[in-house]
C-alpha positions as CSV (number, residue, x, y, z in Angstrom):
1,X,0.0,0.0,0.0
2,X,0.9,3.6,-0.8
3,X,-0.7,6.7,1.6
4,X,-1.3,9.3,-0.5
5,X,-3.1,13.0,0.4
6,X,-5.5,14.9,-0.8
7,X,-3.5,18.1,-0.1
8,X,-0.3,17.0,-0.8
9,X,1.4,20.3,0.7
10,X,-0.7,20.1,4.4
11,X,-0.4,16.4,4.0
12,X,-4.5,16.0,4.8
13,X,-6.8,13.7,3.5
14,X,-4.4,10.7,3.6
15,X,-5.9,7.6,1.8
16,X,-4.4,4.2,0.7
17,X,-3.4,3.0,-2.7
18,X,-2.9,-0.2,-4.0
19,X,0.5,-0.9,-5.9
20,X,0.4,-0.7,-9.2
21,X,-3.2,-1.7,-9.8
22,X,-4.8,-1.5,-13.2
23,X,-7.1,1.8,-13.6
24,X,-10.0,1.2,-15.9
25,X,-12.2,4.1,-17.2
26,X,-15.4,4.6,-14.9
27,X,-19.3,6.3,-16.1
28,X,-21.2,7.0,-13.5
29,X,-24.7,7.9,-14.9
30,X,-27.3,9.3,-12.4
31,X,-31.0,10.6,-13.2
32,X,-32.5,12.9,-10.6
33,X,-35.4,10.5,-10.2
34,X,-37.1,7.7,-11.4
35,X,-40.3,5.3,-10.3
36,X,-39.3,1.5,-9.3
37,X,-42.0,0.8,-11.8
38,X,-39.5,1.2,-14.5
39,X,-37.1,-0.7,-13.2
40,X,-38.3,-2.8,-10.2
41,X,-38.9,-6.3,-12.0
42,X,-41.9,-7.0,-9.8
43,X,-43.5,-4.2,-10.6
44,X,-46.3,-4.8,-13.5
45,X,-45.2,-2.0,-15.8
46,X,-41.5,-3.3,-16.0
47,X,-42.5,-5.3,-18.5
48,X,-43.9,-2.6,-20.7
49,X,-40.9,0.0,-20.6
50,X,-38.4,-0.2,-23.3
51,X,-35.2,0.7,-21.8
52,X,-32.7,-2.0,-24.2
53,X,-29.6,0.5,-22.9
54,X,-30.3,0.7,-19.8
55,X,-30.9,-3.5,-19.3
56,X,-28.1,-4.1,-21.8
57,X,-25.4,-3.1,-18.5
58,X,-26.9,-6.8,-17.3
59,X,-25.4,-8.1,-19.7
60,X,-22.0,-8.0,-17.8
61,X,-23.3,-7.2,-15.1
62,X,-26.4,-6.9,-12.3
63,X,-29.0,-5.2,-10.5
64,X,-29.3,-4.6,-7.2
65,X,-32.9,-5.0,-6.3
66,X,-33.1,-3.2,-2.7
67,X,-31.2,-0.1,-3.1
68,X,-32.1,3.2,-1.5
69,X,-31.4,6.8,-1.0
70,X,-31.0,8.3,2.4
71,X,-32.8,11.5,1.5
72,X,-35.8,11.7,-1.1
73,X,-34.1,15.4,-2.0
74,X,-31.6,15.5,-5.0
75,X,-29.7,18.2,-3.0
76,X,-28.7,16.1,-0.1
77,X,-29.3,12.8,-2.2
78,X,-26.4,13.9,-4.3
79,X,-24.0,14.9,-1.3
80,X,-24.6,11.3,0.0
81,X,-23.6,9.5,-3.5
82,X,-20.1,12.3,-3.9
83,X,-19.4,11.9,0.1
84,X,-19.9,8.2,0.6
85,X,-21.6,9.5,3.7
86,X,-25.1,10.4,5.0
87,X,-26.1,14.0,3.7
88,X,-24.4,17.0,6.2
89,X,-28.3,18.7,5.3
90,X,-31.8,18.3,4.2
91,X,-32.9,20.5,2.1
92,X,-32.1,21.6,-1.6
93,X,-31.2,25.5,-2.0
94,X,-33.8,26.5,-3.1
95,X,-36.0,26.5,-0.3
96,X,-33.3,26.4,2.4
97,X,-34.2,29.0,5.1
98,X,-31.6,31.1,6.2
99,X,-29.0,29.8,8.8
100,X,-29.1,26.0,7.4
101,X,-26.7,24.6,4.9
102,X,-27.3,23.4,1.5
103,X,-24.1,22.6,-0.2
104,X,-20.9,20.5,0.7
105,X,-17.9,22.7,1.1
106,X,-15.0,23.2,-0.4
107,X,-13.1,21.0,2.0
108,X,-15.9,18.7,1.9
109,X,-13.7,15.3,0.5
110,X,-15.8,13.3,-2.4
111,X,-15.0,10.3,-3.8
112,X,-13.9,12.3,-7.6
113,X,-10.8,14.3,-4.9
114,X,-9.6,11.1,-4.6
115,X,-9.9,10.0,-8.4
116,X,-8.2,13.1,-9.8
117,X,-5.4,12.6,-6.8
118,X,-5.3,9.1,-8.7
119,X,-4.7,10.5,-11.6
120,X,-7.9,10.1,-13.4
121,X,-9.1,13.1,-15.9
122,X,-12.5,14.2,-14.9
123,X,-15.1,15.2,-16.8
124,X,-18.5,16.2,-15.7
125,X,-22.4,16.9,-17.6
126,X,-25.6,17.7,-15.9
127,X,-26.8,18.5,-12.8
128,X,-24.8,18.8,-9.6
129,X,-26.8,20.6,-7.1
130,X,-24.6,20.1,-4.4
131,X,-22.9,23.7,-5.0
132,X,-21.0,24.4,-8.0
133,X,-17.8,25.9,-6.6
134,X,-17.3,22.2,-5.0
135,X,-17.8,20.9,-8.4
136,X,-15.2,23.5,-10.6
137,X,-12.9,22.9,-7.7
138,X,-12.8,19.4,-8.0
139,X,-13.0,18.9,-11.7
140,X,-11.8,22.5,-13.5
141,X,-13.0,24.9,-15.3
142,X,-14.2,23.1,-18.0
143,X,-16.9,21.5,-16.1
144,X,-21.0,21.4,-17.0
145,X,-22.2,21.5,-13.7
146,X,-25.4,23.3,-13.5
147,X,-26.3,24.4,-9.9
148,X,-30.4,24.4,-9.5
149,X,-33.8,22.4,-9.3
150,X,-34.8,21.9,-13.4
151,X,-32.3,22.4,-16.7
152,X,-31.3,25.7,-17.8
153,X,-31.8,24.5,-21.6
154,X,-32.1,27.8,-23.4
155,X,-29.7,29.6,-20.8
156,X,-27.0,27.0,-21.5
157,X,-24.8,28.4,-24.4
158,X,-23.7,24.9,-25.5
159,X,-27.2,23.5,-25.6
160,X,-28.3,26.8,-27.9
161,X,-25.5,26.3,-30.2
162,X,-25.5,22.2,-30.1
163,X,-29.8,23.1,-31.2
164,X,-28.5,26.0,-33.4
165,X,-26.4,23.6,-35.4
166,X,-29.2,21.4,-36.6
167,X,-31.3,24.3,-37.3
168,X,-33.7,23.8,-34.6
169,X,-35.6,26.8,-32.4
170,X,-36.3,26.5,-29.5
171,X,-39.0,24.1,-27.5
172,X,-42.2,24.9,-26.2
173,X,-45.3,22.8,-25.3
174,X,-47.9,21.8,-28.0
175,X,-50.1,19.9,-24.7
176,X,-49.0,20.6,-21.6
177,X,-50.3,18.3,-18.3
178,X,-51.7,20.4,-15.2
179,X,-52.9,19.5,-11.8
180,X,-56.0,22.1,-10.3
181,X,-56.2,23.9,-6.8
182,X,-58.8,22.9,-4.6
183,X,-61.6,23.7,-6.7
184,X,-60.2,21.2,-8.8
185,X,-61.0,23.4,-11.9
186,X,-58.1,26.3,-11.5
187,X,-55.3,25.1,-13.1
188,X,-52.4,24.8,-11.1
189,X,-49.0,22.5,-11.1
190,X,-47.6,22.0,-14.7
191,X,-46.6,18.4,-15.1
192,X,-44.9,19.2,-18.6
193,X,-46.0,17.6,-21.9
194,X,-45.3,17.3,-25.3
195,X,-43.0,19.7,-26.9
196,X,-42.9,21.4,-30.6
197,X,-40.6,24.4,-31.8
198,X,-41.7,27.6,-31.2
199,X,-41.5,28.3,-34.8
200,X,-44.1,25.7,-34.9
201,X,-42.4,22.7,-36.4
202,X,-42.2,19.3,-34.8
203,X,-39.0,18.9,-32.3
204,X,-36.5,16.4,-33.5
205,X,-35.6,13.6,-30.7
206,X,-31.8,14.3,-31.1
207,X,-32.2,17.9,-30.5
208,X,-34.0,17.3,-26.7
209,X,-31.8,18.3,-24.2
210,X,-31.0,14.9,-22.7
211,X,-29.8,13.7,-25.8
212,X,-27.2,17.1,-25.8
213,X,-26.0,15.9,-22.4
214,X,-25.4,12.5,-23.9
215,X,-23.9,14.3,-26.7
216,X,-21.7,16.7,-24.6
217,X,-20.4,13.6,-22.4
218,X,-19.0,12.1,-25.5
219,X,-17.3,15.2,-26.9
220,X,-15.2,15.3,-23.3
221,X,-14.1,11.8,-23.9
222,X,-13.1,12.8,-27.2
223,X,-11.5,16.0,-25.9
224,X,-9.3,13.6,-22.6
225,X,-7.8,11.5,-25.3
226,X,-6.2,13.9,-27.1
227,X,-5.8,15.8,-23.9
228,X,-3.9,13.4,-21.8
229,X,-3.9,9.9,-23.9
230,X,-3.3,6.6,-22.1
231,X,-4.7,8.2,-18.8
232,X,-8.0,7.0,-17.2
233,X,-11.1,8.8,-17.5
234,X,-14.2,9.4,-15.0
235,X,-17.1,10.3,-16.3
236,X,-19.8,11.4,-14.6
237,X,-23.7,12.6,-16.7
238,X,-26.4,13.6,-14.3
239,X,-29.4,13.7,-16.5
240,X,-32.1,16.0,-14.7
241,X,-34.9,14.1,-17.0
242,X,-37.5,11.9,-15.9
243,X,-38.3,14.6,-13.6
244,X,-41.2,16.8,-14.5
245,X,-42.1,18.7,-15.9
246,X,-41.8,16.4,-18.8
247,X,-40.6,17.7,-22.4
248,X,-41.9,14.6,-25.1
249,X,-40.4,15.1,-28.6
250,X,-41.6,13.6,-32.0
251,X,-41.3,10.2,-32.1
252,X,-43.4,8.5,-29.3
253,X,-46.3,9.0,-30.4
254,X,-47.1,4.8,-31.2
255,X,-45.3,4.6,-27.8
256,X,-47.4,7.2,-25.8
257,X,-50.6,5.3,-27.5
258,X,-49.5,1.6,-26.5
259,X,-48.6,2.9,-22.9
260,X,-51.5,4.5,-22.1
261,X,-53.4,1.7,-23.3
262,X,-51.5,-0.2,-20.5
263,X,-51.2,1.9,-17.2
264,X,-53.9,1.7,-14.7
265,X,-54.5,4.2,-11.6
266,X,-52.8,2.8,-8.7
267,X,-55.0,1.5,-6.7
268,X,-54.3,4.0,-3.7
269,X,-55.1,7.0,-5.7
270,X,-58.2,7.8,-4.5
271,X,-57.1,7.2,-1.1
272,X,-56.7,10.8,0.4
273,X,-59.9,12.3,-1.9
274,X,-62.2,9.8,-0.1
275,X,-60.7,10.1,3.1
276,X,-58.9,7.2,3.6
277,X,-56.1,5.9,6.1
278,X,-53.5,8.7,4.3
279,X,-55.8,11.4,4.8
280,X,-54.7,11.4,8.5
281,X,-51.5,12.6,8.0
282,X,-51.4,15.9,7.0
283,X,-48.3,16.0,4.8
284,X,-49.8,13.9,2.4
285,X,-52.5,15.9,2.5
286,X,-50.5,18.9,1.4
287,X,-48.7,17.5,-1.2
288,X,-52.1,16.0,-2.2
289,X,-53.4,19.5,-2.5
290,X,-49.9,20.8,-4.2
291,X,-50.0,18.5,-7.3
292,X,-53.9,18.3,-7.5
293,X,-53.9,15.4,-9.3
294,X,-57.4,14.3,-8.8
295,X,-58.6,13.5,-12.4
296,X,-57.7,9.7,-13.3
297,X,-57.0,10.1,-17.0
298,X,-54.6,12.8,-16.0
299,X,-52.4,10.3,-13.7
300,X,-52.5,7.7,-16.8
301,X,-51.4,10.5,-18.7
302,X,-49.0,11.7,-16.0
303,X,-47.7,7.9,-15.6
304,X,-47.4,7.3,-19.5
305,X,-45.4,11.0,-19.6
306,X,-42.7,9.1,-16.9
307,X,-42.0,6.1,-19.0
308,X,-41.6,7.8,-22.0
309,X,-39.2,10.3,-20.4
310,X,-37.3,7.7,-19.2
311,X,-37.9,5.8,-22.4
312,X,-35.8,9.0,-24.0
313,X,-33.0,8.9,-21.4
314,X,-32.4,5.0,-22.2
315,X,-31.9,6.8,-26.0
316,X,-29.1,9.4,-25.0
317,X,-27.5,6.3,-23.1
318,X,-27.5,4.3,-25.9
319,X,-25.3,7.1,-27.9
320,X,-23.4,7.0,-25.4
321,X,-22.6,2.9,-25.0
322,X,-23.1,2.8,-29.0
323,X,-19.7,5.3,-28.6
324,X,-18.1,2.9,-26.3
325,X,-17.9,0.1,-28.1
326,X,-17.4,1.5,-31.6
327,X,-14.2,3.0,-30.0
328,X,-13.4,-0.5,-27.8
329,X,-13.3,1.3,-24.7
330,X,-16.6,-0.7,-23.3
331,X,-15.2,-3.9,-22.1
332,X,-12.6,-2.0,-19.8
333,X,-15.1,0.7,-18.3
334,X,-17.0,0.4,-14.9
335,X,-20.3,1.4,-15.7
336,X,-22.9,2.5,-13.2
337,X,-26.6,3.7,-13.2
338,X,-28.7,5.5,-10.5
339,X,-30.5,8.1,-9.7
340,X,-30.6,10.2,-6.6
341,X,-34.4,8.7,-5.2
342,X,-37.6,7.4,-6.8
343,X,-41.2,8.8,-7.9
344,X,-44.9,8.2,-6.8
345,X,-45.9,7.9,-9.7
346,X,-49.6,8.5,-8.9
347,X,-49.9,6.3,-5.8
348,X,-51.9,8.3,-3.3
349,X,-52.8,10.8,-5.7
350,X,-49.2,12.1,-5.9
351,X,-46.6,13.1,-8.4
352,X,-42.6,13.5,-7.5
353,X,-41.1,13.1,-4.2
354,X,-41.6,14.6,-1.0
355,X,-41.3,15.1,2.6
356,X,-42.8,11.9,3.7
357,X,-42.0,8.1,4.4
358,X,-43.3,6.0,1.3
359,X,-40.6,3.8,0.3
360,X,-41.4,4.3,-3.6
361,X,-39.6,7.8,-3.4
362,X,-36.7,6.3,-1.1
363,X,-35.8,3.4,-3.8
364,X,-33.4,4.1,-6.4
365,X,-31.9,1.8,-9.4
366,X,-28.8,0.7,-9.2
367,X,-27.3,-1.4,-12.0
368,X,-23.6,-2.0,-12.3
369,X,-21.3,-3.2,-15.1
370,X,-17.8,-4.2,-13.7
371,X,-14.9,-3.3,-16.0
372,X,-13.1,-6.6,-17.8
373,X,-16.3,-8.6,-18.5
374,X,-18.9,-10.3,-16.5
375,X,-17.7,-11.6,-12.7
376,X,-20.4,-14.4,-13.0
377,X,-23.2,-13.1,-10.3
378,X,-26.8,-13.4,-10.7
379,X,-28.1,-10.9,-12.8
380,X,-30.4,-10.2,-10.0
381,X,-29.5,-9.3,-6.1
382,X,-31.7,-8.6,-3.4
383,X,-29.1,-7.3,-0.3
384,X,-30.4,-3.9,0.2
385,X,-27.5,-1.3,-0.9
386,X,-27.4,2.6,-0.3
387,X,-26.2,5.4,-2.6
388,X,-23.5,5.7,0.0
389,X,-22.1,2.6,-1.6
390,X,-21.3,4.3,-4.8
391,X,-18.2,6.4,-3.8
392,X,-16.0,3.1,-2.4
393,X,-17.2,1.2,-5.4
394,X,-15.7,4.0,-7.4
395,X,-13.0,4.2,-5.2
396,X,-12.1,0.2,-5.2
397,X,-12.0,0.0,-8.8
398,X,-9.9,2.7,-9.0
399,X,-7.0,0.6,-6.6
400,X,-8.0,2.9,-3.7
401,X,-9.1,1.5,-0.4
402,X,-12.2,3.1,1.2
403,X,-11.3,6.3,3.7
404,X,-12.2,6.3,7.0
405,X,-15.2,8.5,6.6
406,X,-16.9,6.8,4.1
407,X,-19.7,4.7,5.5
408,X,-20.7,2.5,2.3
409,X,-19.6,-0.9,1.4
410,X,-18.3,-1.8,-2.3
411,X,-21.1,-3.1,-4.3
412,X,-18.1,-5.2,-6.7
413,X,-17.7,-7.2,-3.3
414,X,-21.2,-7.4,-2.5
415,X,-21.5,-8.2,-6.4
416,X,-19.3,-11.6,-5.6
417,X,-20.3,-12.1,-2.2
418,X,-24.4,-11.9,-2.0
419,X,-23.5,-10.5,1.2
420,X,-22.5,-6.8,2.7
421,X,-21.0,-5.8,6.2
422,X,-23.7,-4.3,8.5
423,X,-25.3,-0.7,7.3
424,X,-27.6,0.7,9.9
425,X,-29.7,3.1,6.6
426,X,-30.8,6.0,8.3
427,X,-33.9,7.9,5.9
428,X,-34.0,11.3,6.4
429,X,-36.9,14.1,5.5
430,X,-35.8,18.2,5.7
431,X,-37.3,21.1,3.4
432,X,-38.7,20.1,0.0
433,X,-42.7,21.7,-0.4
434,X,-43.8,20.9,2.9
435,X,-41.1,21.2,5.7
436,X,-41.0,18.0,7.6
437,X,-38.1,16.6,9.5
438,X,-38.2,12.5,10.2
439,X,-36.0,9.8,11.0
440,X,-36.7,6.4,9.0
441,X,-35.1,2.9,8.9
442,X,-36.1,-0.4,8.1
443,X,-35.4,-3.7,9.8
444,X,-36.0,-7.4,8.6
445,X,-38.0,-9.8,10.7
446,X,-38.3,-13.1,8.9
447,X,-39.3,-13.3,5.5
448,X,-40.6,-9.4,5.5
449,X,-38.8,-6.6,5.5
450,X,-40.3,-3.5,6.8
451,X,-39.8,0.1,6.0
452,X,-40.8,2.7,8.8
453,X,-40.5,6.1,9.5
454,X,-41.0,9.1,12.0
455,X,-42.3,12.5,11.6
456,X,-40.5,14.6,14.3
457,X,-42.7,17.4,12.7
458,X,-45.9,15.7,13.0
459,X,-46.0,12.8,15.5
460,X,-46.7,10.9,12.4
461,X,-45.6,7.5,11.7
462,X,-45.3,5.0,8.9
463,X,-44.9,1.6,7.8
464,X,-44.4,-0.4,4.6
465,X,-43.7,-4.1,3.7
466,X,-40.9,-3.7,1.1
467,X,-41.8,-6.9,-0.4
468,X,-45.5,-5.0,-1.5
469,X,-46.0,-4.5,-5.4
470,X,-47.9,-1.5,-4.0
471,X,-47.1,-0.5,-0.5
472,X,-49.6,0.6,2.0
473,X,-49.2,2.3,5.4
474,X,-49.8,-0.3,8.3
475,X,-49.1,1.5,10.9
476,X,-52.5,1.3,12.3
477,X,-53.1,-2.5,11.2
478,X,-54.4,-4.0,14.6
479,X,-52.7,-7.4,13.0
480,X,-49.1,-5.8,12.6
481,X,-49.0,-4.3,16.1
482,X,-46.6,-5.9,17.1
483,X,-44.1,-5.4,14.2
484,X,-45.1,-1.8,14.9
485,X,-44.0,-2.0,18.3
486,X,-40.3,-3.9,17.2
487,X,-40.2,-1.2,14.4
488,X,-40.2,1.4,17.1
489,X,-38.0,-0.1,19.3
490,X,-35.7,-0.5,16.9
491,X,-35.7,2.8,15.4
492,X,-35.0,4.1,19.2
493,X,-32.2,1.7,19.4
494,X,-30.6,3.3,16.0
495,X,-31.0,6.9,17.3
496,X,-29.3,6.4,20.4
497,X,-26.3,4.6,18.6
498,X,-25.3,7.5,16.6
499,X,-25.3,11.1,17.5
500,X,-26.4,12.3,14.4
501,X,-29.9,11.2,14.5
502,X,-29.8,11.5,18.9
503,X,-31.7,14.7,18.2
504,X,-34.8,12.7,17.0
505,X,-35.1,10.3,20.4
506,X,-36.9,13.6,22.7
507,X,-39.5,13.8,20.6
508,X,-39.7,10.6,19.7
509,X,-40.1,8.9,23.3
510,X,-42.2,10.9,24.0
511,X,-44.6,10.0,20.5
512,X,-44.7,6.5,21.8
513,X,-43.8,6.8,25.5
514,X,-46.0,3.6,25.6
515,X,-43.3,1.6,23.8
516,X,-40.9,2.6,26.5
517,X,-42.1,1.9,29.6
518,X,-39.8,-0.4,30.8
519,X,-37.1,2.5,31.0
520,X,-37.0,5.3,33.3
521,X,-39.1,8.3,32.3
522,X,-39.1,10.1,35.5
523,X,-37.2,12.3,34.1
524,X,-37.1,12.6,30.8
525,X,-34.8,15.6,29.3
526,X,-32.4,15.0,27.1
527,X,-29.7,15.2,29.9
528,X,-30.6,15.0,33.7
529,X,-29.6,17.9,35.8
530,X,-26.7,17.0,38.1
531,X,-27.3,17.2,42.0
């Protein structure tokens, strides 16, 4: 082993190489978000998605069935994946209050420090949200790194010129998707659409922004071969797409028809209108009331718009792999997929993510290709997994042991193992529409595993059978009381493990005091007075 820093001149951030290891290229694609029901092989409309890219990384390689985000946010989603760590906050900028972070610092180490002290050549496209100073410092000035919620399309020079060049104007929607306030007449949310030129012409599929990122990602690894030739090259493309509001080009309009003919309302949808179990806690009944999706051909419509977004994103990909191989780089590249958390998709009436508990929004794809051909594992693995795993995967490939800091496992061990060493995941909610701040977990007791989490904001609590095609709160279930009460129990035990999430237990205790009864609660402050 070599120590190695990541300041060289202090001698800080020391971290361990291995001796003359073999550095293959690395591609770390991300989306912002993304439903399981794209992905998830048990969920019904898996099998209707074309995605051929996307599924060809199985190929070589698998898919990790269980894997999660610990924040539903892309802001702190994001600084989990870079930091190998739980998120430092909770909230994206954009709605950060004064007085609370939200970006990672300068000093902040993520896994691409230790790459480019490696000697990889770094290249980035997309989304970074996590503060773009962090990003230019870490991989120079020729970085793409756009620093907000949605795509800056017509303010991004590169995507004006890269649509100027094909003599294309730019887009605007021909049918746009909207939710309604209250009324449920007023038109409210936009959900996006279908998008023409605003000269009025139909908009070409290669000229969509995603496809430009694709595009641009391409033209850097053209640009680090004849800038430094022989040396490895990380790649990272954070597409901001499917997120709405959705943008559909020419070209799906067979596919738009077929899906729709296919996707059926979830069957919680009308859950919170008629006043079901999910009306009772109020921050589904705010987001309910944010996306006013109450019309059922509209969610078909919403839930068709997803898959063909995603559906477009698989396209850009396949540029990119098509690229790849017609240059023989593909066999020697670690390829990776995610996305920073999931989607609704309709299910309680809801669109995007939020600040609340349902494990749809807390799930995330993760598909991984190793570099030098296929290491033999199912193409399938169920061990849950955590974005946090991402930056010593990276890291391992790259002959780097993991640093101290870094919390996640490598997913190329867990690839050849089946198995992982223990990772308490700790959920977190912040600042997103509705400001809620909750502690989640999950916990396996026999064949189930359960997914459960805690409002600190509300009192509120929830929990989901990960196993469910389409999960349902049971916290109230009079047969599952008991699992409640080892869910609780266990989510106590977790808090008081770690100081970060110690600040939850006050409140918490005191929520289900009834669960605690065998401990003291004479006095129950956070620290007893001395005498």
């Amino acid at each position: 082993m070599t120590v190695k820093f990541l300041h060289p001149k202090t001698r800080q951030g020391a971290f361990e190489v291995k001796e003359q290891q073999h550095r293959p290229n690395i591609i770390l694609i991300t989306v912002d978000m993304i439903s399981p029901d794209c992905y998830l092989p048990s969920r019904p409309l898996s099998r209707h998605i074309q995605i051929p890219n996307i599924l060809s990384l199985l190929d070589q390689g698998v898919r990790f069935n269980n894997a999660f985000t610990p924040s539903p946010l892309c802001g702190p989603a994001r600084a989990a994946l870079c930091t190998g760590m739980h998120p430092p906050y909770l909230s994206n900028g954009e709605r950060t209050p004064s007085g609370m972070k939200s970006d990672l610092e300068l000093d902040d180490p993520i896994f691409q420090d230790y790459l480019k002290q490696q000697g990889y050549n770094l290249k980035h496209v997309g989304k970074c949200h996590v503060g773009t100073p962090k990003f230019v410092d870490t991989f120079g000035e020729n970085v793409h790194a756009w620093d907000r919620w949605g795509p800056p399309v017509m303010d991004d020079d590169r995507y004006v010129e890269y649509i100027g060049a094909m003599g294309v104007t730019a887009p605007v929607y021909s049918r746009e998707l909207r939710g309604t306030l209250a009324d449920r007449a007023t038109a409210s949310t936009s959900f996006g659409g279908w998008i023409r030129q605003r000269n009025g012409d139909v908009f070409p599929r290669d000229a969509h922004y995603s496809v430009f990122l694709a595009d641009l990602a391409i033209r850097q690894l053209k640009a680090s071969a004849l800038q430094a030739p022989g040396k490895p090259v990380f790649s990272q493309i954070d597409f901001f797409d499917p997120h709405q509001p959705y943008s559909i080009p020419q070209g799906y309009e067979e596919r738009y028809e077929y899906l729709r003919s296919v996707v059926q309302v979830p069957a919680s949808f009308h859950e919170l209108q008629d006043e079901g179990r999910g009306s009772q806690n109020p921050i589904f009944r705010l987001y309910h009331r944010y996306w006013g999706l109450y019309d059922e051909e509209l969610v078909k419509d919403y839930i068709a718009c997803h898959l063909l977004q995603v559906e477009l994103v698989d396209y850009a990909i396949g540029k990119l792999f098509a690229y790849l191989k017609a240059e023989g780089q593909w066999d020697d590249t670690l390829i990776l997929f995610t996305a920073d958390h999931g989607e609704m998709n309709g299910r309680l009436g809801l669109a995007d993510k939020g600040a609340y508990f349902h494990p749809d929004i807390f799930r995330a794809p993760m598909l991984v290709k190793p570099a030098g051909g296929s290491i033999g594992a199912p193409a399938d693995i169920a061990t849950p997994v955590s974005l946090v795993d991402l930056a010593p995967t990276i890291l391992q490939a790259a002959g780097l042991e993991t640093p101290l800091q870094m919390e996640g496992a490598s997913l190329l061990d867990i690839m050849a193992t089946g198995t992982r060493p223990a990772l308490e995941q700790v959920y977190q909610l912040g600042i997103h529409v509705g400001t809620n701040f909750g502690f989640g977990c999950q916990a396996r007791f026999g064949d189930t595993a359960w997914f459960y989490g805690y409002s600190a904001t509300t009192g509120c609590e929830e929990l989901y059978d990960l196993g469910a095609v389409e999960p349902v709160n049971a916290i109230d279930d009079p047969a599952l009381a008991g699992i409640r009460a080892r869910m609780v129990r266990h989510a106590g035990s977790v808090m008081r493990a770690d100081k970060r999430w110690s600040g939850y237990f006050a409140s918490f205790r005191l929520h289900n005091m009834e669960h605690f009864m065998d401990e003291s609660l004479d006095d129950i402050q956070m620290l007893k007075p001395q005498l």
